[in-house]
C-alpha positions, 0 to 999 in steps of 0.5 A: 621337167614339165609345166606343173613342176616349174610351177610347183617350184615357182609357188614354193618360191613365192611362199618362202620369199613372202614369209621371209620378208613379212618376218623381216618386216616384223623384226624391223617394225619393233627396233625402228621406231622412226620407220615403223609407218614405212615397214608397216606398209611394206609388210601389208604390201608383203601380205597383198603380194601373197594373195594376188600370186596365190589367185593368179596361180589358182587362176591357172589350175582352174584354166588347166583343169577345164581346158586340159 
């Protein structure tokens, strides 16, 4: 097993967390009415969290693409 695969695995696993907690977010931001705030931010939360770790792990290939 080397690196790229680890990593590979690791940003499938992120994807797949992140779109499943953003439905999640969804489903429950249209039944809860008195915590449509609280799942609204958790949901922008959600997307935040996806972009920074897509960055970080582009990050990493530029790294590797110059370094290797």
């Amino acid at each position: 097993m080397t690196l790229d695969d680890i990593s590979m695995a690791l940003i499938s696993l992120i994807r797949a967390g992140a779109v499943f907690r953003f439905v999640y977010c969804m489903v429950r931001l249209q039944g809860a009415e008195e915590e449509q705030a609280q799942y609204r931010k958790r949901a922008k939360n959600t997307v935040l969290f996806y972009v920074i770790a897509e960055s970080i792990w582009q990050i990493r290939d530029i790294i590797m693409y110059y370094y290797g």
